[in-house]
Legacy VTK file of the C-alpha trace (Angstrom):
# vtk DataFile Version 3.0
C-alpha trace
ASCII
DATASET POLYDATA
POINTS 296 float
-13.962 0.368 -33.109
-17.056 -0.253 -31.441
-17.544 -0.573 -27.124
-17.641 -4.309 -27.608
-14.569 -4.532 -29.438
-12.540 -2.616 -27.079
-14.154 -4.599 -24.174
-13.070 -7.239 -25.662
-9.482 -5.858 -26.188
-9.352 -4.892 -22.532
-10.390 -7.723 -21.349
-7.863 -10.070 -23.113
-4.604 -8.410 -22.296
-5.822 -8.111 -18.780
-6.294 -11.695 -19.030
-2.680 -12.117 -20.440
-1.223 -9.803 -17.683
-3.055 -11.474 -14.716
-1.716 -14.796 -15.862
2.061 -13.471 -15.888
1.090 -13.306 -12.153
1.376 -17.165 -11.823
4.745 -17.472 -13.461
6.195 -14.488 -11.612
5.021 -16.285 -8.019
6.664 -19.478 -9.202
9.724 -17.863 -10.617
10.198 -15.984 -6.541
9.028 -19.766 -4.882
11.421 -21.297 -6.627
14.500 -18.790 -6.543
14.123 -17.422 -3.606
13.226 -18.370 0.233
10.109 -15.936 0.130
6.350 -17.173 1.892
2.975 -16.311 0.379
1.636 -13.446 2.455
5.183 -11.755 1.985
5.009 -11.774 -1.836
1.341 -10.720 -1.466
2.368 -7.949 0.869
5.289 -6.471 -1.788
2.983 -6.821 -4.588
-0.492 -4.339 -2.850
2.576 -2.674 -0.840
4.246 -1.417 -4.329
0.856 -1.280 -6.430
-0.401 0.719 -3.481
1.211 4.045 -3.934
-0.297 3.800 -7.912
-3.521 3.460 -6.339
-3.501 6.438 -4.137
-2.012 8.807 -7.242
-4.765 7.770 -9.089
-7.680 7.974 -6.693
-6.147 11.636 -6.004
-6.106 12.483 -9.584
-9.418 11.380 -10.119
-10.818 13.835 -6.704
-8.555 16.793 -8.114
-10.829 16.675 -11.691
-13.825 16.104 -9.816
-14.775 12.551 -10.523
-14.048 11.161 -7.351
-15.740 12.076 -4.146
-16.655 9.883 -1.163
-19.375 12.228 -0.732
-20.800 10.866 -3.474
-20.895 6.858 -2.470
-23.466 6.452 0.177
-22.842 4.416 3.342
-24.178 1.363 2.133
-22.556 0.878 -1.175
-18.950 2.002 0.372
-20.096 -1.038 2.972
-20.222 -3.235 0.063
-17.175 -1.893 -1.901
-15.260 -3.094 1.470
-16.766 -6.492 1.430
-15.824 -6.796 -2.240
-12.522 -5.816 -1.953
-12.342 -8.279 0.992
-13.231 -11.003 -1.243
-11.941 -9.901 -4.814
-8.371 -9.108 -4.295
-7.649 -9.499 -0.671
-8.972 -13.335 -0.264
-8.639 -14.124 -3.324
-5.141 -13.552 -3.920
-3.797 -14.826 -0.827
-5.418 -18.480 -1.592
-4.315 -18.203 -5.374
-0.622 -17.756 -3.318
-1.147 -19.996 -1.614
-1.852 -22.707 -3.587
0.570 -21.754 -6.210
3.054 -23.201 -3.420
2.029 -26.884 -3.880
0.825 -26.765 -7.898
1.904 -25.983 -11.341
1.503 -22.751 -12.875
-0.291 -24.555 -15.672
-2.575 -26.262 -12.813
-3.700 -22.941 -11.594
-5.035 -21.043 -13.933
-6.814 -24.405 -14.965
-9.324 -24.187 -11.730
-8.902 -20.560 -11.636
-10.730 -20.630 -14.506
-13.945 -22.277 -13.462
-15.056 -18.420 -12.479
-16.776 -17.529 -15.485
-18.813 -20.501 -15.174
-19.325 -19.117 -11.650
-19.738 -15.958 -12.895
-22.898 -17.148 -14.710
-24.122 -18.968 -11.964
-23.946 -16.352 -9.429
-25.513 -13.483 -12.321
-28.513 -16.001 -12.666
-28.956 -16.651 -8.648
-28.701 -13.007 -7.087
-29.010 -10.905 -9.787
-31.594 -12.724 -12.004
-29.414 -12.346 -15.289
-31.034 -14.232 -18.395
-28.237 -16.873 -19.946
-28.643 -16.707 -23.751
-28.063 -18.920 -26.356
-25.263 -18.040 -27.839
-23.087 -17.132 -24.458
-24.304 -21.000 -23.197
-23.103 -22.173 -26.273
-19.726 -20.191 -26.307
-19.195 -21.196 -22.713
-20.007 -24.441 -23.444
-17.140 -24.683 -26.189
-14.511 -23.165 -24.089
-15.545 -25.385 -21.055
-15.162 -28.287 -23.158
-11.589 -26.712 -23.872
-10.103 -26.534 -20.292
-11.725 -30.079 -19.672
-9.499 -31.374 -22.429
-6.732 -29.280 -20.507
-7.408 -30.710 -17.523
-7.680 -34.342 -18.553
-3.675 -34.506 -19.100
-2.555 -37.279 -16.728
0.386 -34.992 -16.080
-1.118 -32.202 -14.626
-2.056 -34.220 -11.745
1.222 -35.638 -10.507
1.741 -32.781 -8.090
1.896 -34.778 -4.689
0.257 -31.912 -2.626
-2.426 -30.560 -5.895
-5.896 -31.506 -3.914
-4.373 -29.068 -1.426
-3.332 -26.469 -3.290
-6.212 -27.019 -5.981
-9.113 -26.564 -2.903
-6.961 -22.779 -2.462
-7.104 -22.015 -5.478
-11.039 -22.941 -5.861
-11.631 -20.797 -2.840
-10.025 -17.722 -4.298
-11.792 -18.726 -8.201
-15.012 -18.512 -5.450
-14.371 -15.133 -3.901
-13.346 -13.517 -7.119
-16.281 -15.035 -9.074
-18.196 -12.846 -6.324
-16.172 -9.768 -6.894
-16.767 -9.844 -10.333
-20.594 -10.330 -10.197
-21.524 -8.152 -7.349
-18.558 -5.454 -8.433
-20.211 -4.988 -12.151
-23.314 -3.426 -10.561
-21.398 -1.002 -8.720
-19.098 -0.068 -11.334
-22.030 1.428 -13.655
-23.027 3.355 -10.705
-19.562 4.906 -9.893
-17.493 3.967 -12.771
-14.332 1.617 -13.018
-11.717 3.889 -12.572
-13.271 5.055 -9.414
-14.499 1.385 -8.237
-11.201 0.044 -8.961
-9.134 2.598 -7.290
-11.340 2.337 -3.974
-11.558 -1.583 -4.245
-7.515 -1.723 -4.500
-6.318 1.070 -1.924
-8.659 -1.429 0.449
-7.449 -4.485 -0.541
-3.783 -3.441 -0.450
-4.660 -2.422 3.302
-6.474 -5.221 4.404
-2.749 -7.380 2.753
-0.841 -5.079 4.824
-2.611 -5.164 8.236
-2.095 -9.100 7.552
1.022 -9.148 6.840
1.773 -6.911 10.169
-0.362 -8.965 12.531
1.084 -12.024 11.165
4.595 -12.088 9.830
8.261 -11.153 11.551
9.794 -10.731 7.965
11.802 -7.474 7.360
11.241 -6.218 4.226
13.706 -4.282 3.919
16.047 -7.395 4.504
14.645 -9.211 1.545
16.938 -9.646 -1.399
16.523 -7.171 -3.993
15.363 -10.110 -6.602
12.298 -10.729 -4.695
11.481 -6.797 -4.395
11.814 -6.954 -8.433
9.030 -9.949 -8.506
7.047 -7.862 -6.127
7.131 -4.702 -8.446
6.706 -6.593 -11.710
3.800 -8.437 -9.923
2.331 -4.970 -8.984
2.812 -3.090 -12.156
1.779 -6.059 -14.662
-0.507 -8.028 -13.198
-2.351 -5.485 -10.762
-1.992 -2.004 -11.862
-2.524 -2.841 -15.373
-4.715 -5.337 -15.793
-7.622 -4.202 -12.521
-8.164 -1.223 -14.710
-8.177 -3.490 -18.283
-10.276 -5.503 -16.285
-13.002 -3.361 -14.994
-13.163 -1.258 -17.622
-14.256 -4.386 -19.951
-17.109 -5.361 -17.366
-18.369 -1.883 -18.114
-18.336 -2.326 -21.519
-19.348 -6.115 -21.858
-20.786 -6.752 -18.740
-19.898 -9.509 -16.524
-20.710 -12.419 -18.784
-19.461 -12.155 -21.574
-16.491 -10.391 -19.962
-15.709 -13.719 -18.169
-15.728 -15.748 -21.331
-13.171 -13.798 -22.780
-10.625 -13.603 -20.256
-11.174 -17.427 -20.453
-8.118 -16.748 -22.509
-6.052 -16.701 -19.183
-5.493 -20.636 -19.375
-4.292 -21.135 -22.944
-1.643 -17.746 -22.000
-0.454 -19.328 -18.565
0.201 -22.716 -20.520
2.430 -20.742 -22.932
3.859 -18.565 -20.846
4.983 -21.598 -18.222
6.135 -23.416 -21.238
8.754 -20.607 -22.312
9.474 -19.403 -18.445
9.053 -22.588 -16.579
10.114 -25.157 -18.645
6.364 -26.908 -18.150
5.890 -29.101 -20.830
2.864 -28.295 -23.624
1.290 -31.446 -25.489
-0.810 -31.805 -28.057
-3.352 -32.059 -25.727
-3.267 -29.198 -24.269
-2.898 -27.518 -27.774
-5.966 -28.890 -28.880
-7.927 -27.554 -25.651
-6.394 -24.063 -25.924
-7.500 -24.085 -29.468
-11.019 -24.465 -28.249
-11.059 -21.887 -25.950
-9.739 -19.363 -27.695
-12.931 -20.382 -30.082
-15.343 -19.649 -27.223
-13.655 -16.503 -26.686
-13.978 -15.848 -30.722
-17.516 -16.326 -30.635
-18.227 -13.456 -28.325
-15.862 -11.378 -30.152
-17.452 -12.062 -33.580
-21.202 -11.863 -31.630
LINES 1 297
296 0 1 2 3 4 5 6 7 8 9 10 11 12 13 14 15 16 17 18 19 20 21 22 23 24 25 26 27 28 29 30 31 32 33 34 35 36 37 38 39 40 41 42 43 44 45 46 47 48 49 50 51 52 53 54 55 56 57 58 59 60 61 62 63 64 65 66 67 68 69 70 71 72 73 74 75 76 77 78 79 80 81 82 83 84 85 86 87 88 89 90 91 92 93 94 95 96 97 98 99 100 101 102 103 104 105 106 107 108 109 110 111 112 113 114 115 116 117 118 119 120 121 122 123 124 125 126 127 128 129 130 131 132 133 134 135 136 137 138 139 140 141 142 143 144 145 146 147 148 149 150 151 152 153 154 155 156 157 158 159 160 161 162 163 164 165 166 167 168 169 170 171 172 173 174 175 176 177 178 179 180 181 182 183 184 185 186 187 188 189 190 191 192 193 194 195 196 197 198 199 200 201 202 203 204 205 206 207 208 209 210 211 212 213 214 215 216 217 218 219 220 221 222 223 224 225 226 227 228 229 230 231 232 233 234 235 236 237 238 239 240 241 242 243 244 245 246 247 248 249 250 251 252 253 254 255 256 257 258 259 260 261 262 263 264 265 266 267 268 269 270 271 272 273 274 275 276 277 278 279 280 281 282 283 284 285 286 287 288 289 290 291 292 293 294 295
């Protein structure tokens, strides 16, 4: 199997995983009185712990040492994790209160056109043919997603859709900026930095904040926390980073374009959302753009 192949492997199921994240925060909305910075806060607070074990395990074989990230880039490995997973989870929460599952992942998904954008503007990154045309395809896709009348009958989605674009923003940013730093001190090491941060920043938040007890939540919404930590954070960050390393930040962005067409499926068989032919037809087409880099 060559690097490309497993990047793309990586890179897909962490798309899967981080889209389970929008049907397990609707699932807790729905069944349970629970707020956004509270679900947030159980889903760093339990990932956390991972995190540290990991970070640890990684200075006890000698491939982790702070001594080894100079001032600068630890400066910007704390703005990043402000943005990537800090900021932009809280507004994906956030707006997941007032729209669809379905509806989410939809705008989410504007980042790898983002992605692109950003690459060309502060990094100088050449766009070739072939990724234009693949984004192009898949684009084309989540357009034909979008245009179902349907989608748009949520009474409060400019609201939660403007969230949801701010945190598509922030973690277009993470993603672009993040890839440079990751080839200088590897993703396991980037990652477990990035997240022990972000999963502090969520907690100091959540302190300053909130007068919720957590240990006077009801054990169901502890289980959405944990299931939101372990399968769509733990598992996926590391999926994640690791195929940036191996694809780069492109072409890993066109890939996990698969996100969409998953959260559509998944919210059909969890949250009784309804799929049309419509939306068939668009998730057919992006999992064509996402072909196209495999096959490339």
């Amino acid at each position: 199997m060559t690097q490309t192949q497993k990047g793309i492997i990586f890179v897909a199921i962490g798309a899967i995983c981080f889209s389970a994240k929008a049907i397990f925060i609707k699932l807790a909305y729905a069944e349970y009185d629970v707020d956004d910075i509270t679900l947030l806060t159980l889903r760093f607070g339990y990932a956390l712990p991972i995190f540290i074990l990991i970070a640890f395990w990684r200075y006890r074989k000698g491939a982790l040492s702070l001594h080894t990230i100079d001032n600068r880039d630890f400066g910007y490995i704390a703005v990043l994790s402000m943005l990537g997973y800090y900021w932009a989870s809280w507004f994906d929460f956030k707006g997941l209160q007032y729209v669809s599952a379905g509806l989410e992942r939809i705008i989410l998904f504007i980042y790898p056109t983002l992605v692109v954008l950003f690459s060309r503007i502060f990094l100088k990154t050449k766009i070739s043919k072939g990724a234009l045309i693949a984004l192009g395809i898949t684009y084309f896709g989540v357009m034909i997603i979008a245009a179902e009348p349907r989608i748009f009958e949520s009474e409060n989605f400019l609201k939660g859709g403007a969230f949801i674009l701010v945190s598509a923003i922030t973690y277009s940013l993470y993603l672009v900026f993040g890839g440079e730093l990751i080839k200088k001190y590897g993703s396991i090491n980037f990652n477990s930095i990035s997240m022990i941060l972000s999963s502090i920043y969520v907690l100091i938040h959540f302190n300053l904040i909130s007068d919720v007890k957590v240990n006077n939540l009801e054990s169901g919404v502890h289980i959405y926390g944990m299931l939101l930590a372990l399968v769509s954070t733990i598992i996926p960050t590391f999926l994640v980073m690791e195929g940036i390393k191996l694809l780069g930040a492109n072409k890993a962005s066109i890939v996990a374009s698969i996100g969409p067409v998953s959260t559509i499926i998944l919210a059909y068989i969890f949250l009784d959302e309804v799929l049309s032919v419509q939306e068939i037809i668009g998730s057919a087409l992006v999992l064509a753009g996402v072909l196209m880099i495999g096959r490339k």
